[in-house]
Structure formats: C-alpha cells, structure tokens
gemmi code that builds the backbone of each chain (N, CA, C; Angstrom):
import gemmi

chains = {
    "A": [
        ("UNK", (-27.917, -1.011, -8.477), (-26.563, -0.939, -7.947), (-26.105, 0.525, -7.953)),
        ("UNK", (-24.696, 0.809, -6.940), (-24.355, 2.140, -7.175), (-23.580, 2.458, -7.558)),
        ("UNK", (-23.661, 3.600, -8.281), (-22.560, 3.694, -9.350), (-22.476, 5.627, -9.089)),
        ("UNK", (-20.908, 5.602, -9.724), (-20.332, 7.285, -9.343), (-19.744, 7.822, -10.800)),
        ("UNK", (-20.620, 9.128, -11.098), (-20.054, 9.355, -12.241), (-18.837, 10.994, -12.178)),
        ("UNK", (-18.193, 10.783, -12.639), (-17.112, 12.047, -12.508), (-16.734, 12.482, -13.902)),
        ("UNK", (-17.049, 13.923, -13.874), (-16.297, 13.897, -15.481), (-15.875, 15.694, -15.196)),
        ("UNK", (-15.183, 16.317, -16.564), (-14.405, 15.554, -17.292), (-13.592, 14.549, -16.654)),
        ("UNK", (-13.355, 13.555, -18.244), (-12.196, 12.977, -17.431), (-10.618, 13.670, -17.656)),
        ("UNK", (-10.268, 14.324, -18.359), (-8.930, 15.397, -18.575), (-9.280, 16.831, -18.808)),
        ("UNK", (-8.865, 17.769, -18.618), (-8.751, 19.052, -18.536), (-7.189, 20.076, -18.197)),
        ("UNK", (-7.474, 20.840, -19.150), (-6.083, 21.176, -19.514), (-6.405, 23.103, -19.253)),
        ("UNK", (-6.200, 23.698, -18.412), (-6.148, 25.101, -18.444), (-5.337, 26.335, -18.004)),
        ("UNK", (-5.539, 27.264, -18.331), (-4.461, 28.200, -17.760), (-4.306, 28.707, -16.541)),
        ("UNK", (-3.396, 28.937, -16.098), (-3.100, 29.364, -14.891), (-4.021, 30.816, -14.499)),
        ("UNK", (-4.664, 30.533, -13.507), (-5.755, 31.863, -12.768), (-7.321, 31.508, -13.607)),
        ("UNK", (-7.329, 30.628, -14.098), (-8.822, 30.402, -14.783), (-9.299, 30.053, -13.745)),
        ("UNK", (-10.994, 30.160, -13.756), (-12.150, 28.927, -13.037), (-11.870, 27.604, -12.828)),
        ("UNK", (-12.426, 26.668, -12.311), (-12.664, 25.138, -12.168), (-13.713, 24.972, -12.075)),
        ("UNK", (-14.199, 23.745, -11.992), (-15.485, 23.219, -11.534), (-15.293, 21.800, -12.363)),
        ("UNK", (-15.203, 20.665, -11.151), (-15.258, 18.858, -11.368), (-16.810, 19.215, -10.858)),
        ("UNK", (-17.788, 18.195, -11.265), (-18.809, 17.639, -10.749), (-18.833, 15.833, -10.650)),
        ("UNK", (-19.305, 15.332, -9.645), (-19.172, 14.284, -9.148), (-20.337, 14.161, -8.943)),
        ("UNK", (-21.447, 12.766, -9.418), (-22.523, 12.496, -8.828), (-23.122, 11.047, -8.737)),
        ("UNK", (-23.465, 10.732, -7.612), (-23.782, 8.816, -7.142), (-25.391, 8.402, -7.498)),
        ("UNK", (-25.544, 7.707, -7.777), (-26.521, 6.946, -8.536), (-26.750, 5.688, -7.560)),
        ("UNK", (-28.260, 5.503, -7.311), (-28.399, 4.077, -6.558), (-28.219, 4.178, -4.891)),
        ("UNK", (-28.115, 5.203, -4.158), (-27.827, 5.516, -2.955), (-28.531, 6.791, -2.500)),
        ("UNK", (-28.269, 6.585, -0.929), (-29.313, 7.961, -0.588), (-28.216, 8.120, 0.706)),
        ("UNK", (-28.377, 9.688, 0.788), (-27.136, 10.519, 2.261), (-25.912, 9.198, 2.240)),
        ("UNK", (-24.977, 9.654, 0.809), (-23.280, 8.922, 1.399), (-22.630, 9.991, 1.742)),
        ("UNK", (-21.418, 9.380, 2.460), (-20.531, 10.417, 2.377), (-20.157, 10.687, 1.391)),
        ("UNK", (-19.552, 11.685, 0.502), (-18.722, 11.898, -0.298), (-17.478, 12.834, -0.014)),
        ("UNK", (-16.515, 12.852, -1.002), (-14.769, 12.818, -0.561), (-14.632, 13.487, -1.963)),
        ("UNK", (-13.648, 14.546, -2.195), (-12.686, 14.689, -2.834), (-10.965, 14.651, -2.924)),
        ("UNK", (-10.808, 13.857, -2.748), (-8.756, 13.856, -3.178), (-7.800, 14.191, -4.333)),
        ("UNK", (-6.963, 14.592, -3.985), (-5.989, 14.547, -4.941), (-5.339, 13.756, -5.092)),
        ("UNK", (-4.597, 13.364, -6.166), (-3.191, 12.960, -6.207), (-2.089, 13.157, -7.397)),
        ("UNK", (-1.005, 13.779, -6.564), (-0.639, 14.347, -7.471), (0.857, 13.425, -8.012)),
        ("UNK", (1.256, 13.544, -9.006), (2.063, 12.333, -9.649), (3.089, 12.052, -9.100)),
        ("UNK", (3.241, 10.275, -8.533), (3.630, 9.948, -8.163), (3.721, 10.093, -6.756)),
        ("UNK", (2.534, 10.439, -6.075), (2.060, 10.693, -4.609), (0.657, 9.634, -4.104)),
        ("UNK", (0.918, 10.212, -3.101), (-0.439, 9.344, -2.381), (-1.901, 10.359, -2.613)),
        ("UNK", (-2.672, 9.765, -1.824), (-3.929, 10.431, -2.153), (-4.142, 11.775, -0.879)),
        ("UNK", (-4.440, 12.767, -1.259), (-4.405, 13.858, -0.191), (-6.318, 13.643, -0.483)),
        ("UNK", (-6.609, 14.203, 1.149), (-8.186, 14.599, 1.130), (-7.910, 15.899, 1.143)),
        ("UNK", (-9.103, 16.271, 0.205), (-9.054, 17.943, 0.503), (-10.364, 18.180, 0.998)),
        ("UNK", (-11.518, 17.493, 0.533), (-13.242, 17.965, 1.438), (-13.753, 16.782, 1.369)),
        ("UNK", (-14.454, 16.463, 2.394), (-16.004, 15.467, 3.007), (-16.825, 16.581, 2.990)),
        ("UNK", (-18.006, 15.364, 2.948), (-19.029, 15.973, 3.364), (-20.053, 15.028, 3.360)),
        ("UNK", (-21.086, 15.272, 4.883), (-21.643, 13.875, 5.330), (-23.457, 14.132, 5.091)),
        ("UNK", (-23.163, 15.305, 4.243), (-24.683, 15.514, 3.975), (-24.705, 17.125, 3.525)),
        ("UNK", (-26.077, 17.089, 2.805), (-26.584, 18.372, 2.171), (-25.757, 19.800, 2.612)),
        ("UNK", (-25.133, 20.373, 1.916), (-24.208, 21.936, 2.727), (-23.460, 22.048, 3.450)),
        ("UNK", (-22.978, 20.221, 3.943), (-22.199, 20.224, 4.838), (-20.610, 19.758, 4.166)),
        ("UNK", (-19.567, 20.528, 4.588), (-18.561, 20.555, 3.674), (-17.483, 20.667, 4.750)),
        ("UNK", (-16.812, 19.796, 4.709), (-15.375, 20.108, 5.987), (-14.042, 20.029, 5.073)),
        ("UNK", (-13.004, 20.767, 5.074), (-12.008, 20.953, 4.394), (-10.767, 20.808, 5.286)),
        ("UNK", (-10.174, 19.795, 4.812), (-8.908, 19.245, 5.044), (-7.411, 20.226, 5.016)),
        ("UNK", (-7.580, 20.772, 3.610), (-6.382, 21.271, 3.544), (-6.821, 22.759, 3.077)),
        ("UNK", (-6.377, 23.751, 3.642), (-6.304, 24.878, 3.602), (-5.591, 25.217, 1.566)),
        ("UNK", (-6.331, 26.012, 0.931), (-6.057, 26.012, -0.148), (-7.106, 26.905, -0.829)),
        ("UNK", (-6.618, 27.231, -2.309), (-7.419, 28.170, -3.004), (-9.098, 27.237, -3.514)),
        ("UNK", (-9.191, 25.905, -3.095), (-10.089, 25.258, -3.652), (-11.146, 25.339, -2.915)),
        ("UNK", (-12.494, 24.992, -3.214), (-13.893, 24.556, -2.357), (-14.154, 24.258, -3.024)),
        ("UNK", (-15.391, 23.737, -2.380), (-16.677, 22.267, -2.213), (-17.560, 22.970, -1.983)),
        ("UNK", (-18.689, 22.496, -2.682), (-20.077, 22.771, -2.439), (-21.125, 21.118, -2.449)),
        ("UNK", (-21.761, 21.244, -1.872), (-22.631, 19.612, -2.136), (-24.804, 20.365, -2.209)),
        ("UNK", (-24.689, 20.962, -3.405), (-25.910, 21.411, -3.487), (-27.300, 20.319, -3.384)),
        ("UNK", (-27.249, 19.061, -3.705), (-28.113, 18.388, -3.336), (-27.401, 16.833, -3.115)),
        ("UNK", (-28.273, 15.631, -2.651), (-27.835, 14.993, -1.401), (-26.383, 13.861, -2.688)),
        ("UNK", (-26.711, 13.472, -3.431), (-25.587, 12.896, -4.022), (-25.036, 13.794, -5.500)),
        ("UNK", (-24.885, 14.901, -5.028), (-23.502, 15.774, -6.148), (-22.825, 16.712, -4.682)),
        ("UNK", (-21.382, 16.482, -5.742), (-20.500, 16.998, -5.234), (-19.341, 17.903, -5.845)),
        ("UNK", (-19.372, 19.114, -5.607), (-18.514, 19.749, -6.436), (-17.191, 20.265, -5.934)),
        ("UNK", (-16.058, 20.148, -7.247), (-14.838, 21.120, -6.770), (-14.698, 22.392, -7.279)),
        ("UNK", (-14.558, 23.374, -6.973), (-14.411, 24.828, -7.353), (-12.712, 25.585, -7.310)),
        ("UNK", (-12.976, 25.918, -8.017), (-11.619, 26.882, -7.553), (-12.027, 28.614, -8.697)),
        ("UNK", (-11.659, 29.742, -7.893), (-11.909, 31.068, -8.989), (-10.297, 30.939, -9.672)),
        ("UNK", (-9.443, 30.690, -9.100), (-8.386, 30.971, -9.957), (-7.276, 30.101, -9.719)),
        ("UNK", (-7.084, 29.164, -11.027), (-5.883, 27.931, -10.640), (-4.737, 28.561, -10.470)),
        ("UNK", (-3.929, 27.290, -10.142), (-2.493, 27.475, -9.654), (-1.638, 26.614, -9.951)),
        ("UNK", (-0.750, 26.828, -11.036), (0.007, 25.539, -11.262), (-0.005, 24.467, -10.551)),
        ("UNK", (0.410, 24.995, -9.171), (0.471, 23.817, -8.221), (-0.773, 22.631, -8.109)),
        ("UNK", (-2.346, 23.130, -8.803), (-3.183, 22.319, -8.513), (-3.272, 21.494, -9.645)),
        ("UNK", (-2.466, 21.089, -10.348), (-2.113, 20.270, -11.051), (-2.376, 18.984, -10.539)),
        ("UNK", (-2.855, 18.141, -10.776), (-2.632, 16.267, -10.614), (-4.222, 15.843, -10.543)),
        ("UNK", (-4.274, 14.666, -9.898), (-5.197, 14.010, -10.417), (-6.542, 13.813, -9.326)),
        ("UNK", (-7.598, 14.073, -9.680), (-8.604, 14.281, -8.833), (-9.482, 13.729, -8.683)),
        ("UNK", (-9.852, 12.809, -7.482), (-10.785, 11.390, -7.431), (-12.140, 12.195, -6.163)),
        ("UNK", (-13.125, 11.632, -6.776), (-14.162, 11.762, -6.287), (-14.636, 10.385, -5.474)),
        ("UNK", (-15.217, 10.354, -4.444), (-15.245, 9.034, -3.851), (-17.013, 9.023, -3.269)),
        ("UNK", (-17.129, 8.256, -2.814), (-18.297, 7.984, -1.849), (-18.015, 7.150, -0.711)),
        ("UNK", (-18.915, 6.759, 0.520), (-18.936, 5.780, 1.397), (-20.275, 5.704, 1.517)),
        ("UNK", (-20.836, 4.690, 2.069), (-22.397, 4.644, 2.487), (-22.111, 4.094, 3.926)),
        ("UNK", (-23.294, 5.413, 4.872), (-22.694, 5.133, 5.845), (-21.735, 4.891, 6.802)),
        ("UNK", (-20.531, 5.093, 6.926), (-19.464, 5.137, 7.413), (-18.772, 3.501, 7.662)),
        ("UNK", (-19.165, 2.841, 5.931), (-18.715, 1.434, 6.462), (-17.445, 1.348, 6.221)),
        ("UNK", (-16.585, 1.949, 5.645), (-15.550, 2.033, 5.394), (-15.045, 1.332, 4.118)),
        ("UNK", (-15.676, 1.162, 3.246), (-15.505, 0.824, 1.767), (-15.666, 1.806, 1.029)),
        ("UNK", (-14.580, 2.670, 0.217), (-14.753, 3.751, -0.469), (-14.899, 3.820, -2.126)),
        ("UNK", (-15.681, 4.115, -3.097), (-16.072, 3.668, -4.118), (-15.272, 5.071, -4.787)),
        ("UNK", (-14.486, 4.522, -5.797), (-13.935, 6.112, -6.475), (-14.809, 6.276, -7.726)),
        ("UNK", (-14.358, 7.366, -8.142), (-15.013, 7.818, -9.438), (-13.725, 7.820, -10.397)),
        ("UNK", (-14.127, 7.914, -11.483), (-12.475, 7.494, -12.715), (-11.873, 8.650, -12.172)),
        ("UNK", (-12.115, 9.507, -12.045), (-11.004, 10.676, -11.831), (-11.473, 11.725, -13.097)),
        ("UNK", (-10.616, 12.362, -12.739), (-10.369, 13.912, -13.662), (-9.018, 14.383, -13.388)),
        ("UNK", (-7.946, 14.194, -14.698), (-6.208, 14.514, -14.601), (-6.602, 15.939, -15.290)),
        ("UNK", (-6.158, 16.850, -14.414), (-5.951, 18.366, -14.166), (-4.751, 19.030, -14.405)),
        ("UNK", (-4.202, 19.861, -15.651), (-3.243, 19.799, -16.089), (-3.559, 21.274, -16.007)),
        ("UNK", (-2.450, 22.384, -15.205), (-2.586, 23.715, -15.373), (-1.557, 24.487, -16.332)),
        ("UNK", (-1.804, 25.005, -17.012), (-0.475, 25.706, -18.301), (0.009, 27.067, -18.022)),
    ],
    "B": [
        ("UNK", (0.423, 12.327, 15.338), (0.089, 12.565, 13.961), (0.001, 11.597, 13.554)),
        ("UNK", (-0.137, 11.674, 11.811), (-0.747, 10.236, 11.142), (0.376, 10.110, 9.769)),
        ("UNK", (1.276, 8.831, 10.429), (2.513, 8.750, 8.777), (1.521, 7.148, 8.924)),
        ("UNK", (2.003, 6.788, 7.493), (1.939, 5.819, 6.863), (2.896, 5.376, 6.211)),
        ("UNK", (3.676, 3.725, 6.376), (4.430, 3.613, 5.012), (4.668, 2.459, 4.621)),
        ("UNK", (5.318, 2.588, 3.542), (4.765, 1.230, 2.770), (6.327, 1.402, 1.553)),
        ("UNK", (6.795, 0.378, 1.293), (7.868, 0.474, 0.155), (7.447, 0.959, -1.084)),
        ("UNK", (8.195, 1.680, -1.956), (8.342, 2.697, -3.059), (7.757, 1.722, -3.879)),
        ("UNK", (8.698, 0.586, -4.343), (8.650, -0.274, -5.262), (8.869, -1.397, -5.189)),
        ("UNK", (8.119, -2.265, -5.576), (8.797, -4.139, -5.431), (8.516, -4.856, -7.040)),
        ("UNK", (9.385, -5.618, -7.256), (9.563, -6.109, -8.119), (8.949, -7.932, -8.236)),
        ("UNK", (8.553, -8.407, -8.743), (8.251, -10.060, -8.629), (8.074, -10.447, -9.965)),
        ("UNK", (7.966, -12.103, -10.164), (7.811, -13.010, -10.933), (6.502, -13.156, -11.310)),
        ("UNK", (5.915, -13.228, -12.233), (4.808, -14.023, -12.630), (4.964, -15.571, -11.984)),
        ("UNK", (3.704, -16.187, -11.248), (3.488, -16.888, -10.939), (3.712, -17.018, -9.103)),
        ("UNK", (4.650, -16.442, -8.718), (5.132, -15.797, -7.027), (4.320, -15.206, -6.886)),
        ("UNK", (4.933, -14.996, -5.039), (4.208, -14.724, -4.450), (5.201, -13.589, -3.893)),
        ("UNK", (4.256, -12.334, -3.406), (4.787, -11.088, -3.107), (4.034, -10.341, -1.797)),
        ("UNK", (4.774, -9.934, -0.980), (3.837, -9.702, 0.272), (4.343, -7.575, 0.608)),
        ("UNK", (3.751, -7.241, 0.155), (3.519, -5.961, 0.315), (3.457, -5.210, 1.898)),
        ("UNK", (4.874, -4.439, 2.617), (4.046, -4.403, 3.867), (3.643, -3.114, 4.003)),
        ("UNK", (3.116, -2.839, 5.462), (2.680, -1.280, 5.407), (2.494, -1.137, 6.947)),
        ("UNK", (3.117, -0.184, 7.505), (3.738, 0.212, 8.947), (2.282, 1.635, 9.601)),
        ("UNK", (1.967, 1.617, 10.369), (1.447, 3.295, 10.390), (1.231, 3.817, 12.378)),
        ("UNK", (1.009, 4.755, 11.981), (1.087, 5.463, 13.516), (-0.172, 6.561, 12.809)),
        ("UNK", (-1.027, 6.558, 13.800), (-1.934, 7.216, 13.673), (-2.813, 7.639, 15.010)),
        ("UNK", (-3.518, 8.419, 15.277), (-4.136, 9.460, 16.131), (-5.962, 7.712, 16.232)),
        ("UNK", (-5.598, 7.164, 16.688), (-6.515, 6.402, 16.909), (-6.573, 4.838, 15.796)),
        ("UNK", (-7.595, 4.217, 16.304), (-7.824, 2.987, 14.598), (-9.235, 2.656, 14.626)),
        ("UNK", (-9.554, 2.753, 13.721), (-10.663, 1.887, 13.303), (-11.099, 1.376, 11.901)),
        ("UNK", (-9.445, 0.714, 11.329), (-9.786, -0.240, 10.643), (-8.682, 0.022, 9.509)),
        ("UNK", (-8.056, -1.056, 8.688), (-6.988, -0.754, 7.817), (-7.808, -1.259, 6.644)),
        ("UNK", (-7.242, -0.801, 4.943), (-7.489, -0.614, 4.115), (-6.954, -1.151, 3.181)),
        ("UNK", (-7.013, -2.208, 2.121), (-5.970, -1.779, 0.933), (-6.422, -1.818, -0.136)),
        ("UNK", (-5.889, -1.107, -1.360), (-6.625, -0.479, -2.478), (-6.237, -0.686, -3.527)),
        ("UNK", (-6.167, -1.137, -5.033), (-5.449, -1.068, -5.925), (-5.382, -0.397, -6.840)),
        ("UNK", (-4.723, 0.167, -7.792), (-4.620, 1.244, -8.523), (-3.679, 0.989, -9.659)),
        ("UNK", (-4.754, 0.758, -10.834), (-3.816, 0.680, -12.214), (-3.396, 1.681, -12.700)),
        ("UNK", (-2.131, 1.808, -13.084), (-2.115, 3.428, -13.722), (-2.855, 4.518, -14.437)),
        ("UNK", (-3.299, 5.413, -14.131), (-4.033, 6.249, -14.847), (-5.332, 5.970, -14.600)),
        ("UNK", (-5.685, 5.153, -13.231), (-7.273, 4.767, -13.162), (-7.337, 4.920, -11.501)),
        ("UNK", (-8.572, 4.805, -11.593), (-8.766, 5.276, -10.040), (-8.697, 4.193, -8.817)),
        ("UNK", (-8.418, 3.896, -7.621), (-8.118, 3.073, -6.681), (-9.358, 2.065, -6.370)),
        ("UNK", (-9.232, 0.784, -6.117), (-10.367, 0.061, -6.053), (-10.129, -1.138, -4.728)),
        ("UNK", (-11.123, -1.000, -4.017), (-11.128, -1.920, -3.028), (-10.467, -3.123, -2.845)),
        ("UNK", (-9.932, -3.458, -2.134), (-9.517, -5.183, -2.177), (-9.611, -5.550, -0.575)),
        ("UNK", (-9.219, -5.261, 0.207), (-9.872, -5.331, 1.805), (-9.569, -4.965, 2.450)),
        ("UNK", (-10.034, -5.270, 4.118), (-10.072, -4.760, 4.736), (-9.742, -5.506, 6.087)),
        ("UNK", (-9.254, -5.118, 6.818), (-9.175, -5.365, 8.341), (-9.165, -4.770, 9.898)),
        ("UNK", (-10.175, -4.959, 10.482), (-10.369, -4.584, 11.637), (-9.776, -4.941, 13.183)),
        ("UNK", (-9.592, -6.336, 13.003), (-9.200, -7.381, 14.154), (-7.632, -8.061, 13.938)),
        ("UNK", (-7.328, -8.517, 14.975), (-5.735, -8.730, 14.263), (-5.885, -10.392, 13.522)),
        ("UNK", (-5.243, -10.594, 12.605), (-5.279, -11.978, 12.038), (-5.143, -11.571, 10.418)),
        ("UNK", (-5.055, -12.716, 9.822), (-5.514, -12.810, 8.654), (-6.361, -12.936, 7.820)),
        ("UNK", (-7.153, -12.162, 7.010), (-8.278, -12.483, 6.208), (-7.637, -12.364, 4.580)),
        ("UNK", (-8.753, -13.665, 3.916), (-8.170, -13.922, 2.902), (-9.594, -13.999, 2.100)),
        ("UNK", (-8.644, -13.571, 0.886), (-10.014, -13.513, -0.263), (-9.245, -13.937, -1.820)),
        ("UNK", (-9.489, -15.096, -1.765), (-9.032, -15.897, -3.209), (-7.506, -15.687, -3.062)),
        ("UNK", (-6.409, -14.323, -4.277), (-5.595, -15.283, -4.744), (-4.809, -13.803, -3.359)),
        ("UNK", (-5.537, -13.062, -2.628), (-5.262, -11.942, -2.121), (-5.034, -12.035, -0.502)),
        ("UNK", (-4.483, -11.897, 0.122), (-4.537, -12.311, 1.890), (-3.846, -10.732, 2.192)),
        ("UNK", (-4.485, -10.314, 3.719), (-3.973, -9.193, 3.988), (-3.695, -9.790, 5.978)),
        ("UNK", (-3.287, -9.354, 6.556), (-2.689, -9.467, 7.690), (-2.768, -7.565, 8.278)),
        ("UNK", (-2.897, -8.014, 10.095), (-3.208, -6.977, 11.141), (-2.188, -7.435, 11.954)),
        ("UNK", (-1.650, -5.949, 12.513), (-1.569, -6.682, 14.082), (-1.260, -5.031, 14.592)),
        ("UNK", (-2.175, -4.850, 15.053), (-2.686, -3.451, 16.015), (-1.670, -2.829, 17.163)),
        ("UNK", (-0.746, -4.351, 17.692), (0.147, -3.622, 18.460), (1.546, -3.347, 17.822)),
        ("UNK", (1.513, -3.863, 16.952), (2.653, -3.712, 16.537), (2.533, -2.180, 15.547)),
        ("UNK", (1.256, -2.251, 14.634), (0.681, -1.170, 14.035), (1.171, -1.587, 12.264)),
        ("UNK", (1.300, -2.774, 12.084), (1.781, -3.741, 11.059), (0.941, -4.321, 10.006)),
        ("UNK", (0.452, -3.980, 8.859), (-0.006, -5.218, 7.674), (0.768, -5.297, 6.549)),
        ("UNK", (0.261, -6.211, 5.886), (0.589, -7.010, 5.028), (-0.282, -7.121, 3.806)),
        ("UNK", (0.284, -7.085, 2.752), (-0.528, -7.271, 1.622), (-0.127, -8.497, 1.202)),
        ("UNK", (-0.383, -10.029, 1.099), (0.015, -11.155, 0.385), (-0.953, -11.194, -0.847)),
        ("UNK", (0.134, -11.137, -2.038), (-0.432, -11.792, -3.146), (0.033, -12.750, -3.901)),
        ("UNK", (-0.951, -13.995, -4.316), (-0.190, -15.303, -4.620), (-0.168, -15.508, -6.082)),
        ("UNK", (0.256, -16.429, -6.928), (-0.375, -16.730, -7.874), (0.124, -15.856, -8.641)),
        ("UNK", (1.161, -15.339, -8.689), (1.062, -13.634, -9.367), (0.520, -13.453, -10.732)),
        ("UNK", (0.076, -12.247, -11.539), (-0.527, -12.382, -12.665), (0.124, -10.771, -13.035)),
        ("UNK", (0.376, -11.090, -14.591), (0.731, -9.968, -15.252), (-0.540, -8.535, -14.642)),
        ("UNK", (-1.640, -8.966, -14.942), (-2.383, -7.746, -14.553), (-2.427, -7.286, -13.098)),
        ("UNK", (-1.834, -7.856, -12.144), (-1.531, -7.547, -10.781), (-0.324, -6.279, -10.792)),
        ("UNK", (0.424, -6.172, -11.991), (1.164, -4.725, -11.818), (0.252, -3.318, -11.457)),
        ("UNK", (0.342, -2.899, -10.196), (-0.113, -1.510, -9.899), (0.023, -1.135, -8.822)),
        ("UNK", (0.035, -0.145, -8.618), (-0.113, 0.351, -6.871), (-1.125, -0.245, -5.905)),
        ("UNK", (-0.390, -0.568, -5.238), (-1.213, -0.658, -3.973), (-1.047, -0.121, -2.642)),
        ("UNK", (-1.982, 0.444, -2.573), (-2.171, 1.498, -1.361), (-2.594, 1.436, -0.243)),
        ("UNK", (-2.002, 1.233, 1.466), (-2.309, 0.986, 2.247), (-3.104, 2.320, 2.902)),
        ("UNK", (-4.507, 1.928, 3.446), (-5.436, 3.762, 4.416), (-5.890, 3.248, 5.509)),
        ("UNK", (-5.659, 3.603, 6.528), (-6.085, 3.182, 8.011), (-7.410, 4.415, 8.314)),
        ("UNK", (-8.280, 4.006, 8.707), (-9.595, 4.798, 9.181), (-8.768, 5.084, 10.464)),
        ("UNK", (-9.010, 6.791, 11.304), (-8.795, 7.415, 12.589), (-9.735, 6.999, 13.234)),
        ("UNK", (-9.588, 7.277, 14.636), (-10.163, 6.933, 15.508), (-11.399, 7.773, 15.392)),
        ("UNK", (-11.510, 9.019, 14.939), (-12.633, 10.076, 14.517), (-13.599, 9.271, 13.500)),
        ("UNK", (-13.081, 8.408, 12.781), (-13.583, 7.968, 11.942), (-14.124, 8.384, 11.059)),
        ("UNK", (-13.794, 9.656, 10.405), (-14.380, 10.394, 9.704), (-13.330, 10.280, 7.774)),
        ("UNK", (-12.532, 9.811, 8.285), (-11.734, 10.085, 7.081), (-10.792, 8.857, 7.236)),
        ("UNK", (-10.031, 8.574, 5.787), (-8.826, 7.515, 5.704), (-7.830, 8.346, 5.598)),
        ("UNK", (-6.269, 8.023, 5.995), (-5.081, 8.463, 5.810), (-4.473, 7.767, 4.911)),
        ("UNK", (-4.140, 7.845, 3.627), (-3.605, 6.681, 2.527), (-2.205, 6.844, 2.794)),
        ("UNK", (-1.849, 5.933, 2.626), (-0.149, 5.513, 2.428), (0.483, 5.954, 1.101)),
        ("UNK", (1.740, 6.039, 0.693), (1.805, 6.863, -0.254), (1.892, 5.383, -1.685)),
        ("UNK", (1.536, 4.393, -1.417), (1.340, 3.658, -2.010), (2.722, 2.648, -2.824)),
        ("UNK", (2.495, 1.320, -2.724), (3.829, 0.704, -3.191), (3.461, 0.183, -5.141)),
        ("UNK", (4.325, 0.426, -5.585), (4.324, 0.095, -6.961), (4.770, -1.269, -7.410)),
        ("UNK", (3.835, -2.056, -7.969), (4.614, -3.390, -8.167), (4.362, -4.093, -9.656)),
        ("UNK", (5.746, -4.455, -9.921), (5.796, -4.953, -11.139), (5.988, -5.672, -11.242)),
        ("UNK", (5.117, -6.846, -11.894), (5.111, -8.468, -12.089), (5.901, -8.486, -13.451)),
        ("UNK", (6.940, -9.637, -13.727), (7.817, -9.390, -14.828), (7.773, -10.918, -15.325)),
        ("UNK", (7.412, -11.330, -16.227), (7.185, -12.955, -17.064), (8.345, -13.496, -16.932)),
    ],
}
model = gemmi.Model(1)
for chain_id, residues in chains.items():
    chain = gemmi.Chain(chain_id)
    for i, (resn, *xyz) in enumerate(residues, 1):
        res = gemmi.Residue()
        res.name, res.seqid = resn, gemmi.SeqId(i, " ")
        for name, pos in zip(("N", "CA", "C"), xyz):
            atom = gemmi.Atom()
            atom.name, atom.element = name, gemmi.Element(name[0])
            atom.pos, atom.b_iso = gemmi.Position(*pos), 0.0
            res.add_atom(atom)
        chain.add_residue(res)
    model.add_chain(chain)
structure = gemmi.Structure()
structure.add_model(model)
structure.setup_entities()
C-alpha cells in the first residue's frame, strides 16, 4: 500500500533562518506531488507541483522553492524565513492525475 | 478566475442530519472534491463527483449540479467525531491542480 511520510512534524524558528520539509511516498512510482499551505484558519494555498523528476511549477510567487531530486521526494526550501511563512504545511501526492489526493500529517511552522 | 465558497461555520445535533453547501466559479471543471479535516491533522478524502447527481457512500452523500456550479455535502446520522472542517476543491479544466474552498467548520453538539 501507499503511504506518505512528512516530517518534522512542528518546527519553531527565527526569522531569516534556512528551511527544509522533506516529504517522501512509499508504494508508488511517478505521482504527482503538491505542497500547500495553510495558514490558521484559512484554506489550503498550493505553492508547487510537480509531475516528475526536476520538474517543479510554482503557484505562488514567494521567498520559497521546491526541488524533487528523485522520483517520490519532495522538498520545501526557503534561505531565509519570514514571519509571514508561518502556518501549516501539507505535503500531498496523486497517482496519475486521478484526482484523489493523499496528504502527509503536515509540518506546523512557527516563525519567531 | 477561481472563488470557492462554502459557510464559515455550522452548528448541528448529534444524531441529525447536516448538509454542508459549496458554490464555485472556476476557469473550467473536471471534477469536485470533498475533504475532511480534524483539527491539527491533515485533510482526508471523502468524495468525489464528476457528473451531476448524487453519490452516496454510507452515512456521507455529496450532490453536483454543473450548471448551476452547486454541491452539497449531506451528512446523516451525525456523530460526535464528525466535528471538523470540511473542505470543498474543484479540479480546473487544466487539470493540473485543485482550488480548495476555504473550508466550513462543523460542530456536532450532544
């Protein structure tokens, strides 16, 4: 079966530090994978897909990126946070474009 | 462009029935969504619809109707653990991505 692992699951850092979520699917071969936000008491924003190996499309213009170095991991990056990137960050998959999206627990992103 | 919406908050009974709706305008369709979400945990499938009608799955029924641009979340039976968001996402016509709704909050009360 397939399964999505995301960690940390909380992280707490200062404002202008590094990032890096890693996200990775188990049991599957070429899904899509998704990163979103959401930030409290909001809906889910996409910020990157990506429908295969290096391929990375970005939604929202922002200090963040994506990298997808091999076929099921997926990463979020940022060189220097921003209060604002505060909230909560779901990693997803699809297989194939069936339209059933599998999340990962998340990672709540708390900037100080 | 692509809004979605769906009520803030609804309130219900244990044991009722509560029908969740969700309105959208979007840049194409191919296919509506709805998701559930316990607090502090991540969103999880519950179904889906492509065609207009009703499809039902146990205590859960969701409703289409494409011209109007209209669903429905019916849930019966209500159960204390049914308190959470639920989130309506319509697939674009690009089909590349979902647009989520900003999600309705519901609290089942004994």
């Amino acid at each position: 079966s397939q399964t999505i692992h995301q960690w940390p699951a909380t992280l707490v850092q200062p404002v202008g530090s590094p990032l890096s979520l890693e996200c990775t699917v188990e049991g599957t071969s070429n899904p899509n994978l998704y990163w979103y936000r959401q930030a409290a008491g909001r809906g889910l924003q996409l910020l990157f897909y990506s429908v295969g190996i290096g391929q990375i499309s970005s939604e929202v213009p922002q200090n963040l990126s994506a990298s997808r170095p091999q076929d099921r991991q997926f990463i979020l990056s940022s060189k220097k946070l921003l209060l604002s990137d505060s909230g909560f960050y779901l990693c997803a998959w699809e297989l194939q474009r069936q339209g059933i999206y599998t999340f990962g627990s998340g990672t709540r992103l708390t900037v100080v | 462009g692509q809004n979605i919406d769906q009520p803030t908050e609804m309130t219900a009974t244990e044991g009722a029935i509560v029908q969740i709706n969700c309105t959208y305008q979007t840049s194409g369709f191919n296919g509506l969504f709805w998701y559930q979400q316990h607090a502090g945990e991540a969103p999880t499938f519950l179904s889906y619809n492509v065609l207009d009608g009703l499809e039902e799955k146990g205590r859960f029924s969701s409703f289409l109707s494409r011209s109007k641009g209209y669903s429905y979340l019916l849930l019966k039976e209500l159960q204390m653990k049914d308190s959470a968001s639920y989130l309506c996402a319509v697939r674009d016509n690009y089909g590349q991505n979902f647009v989520f709704g900003p999600g309705t909050r519901l609290s089942v009360l004994p």
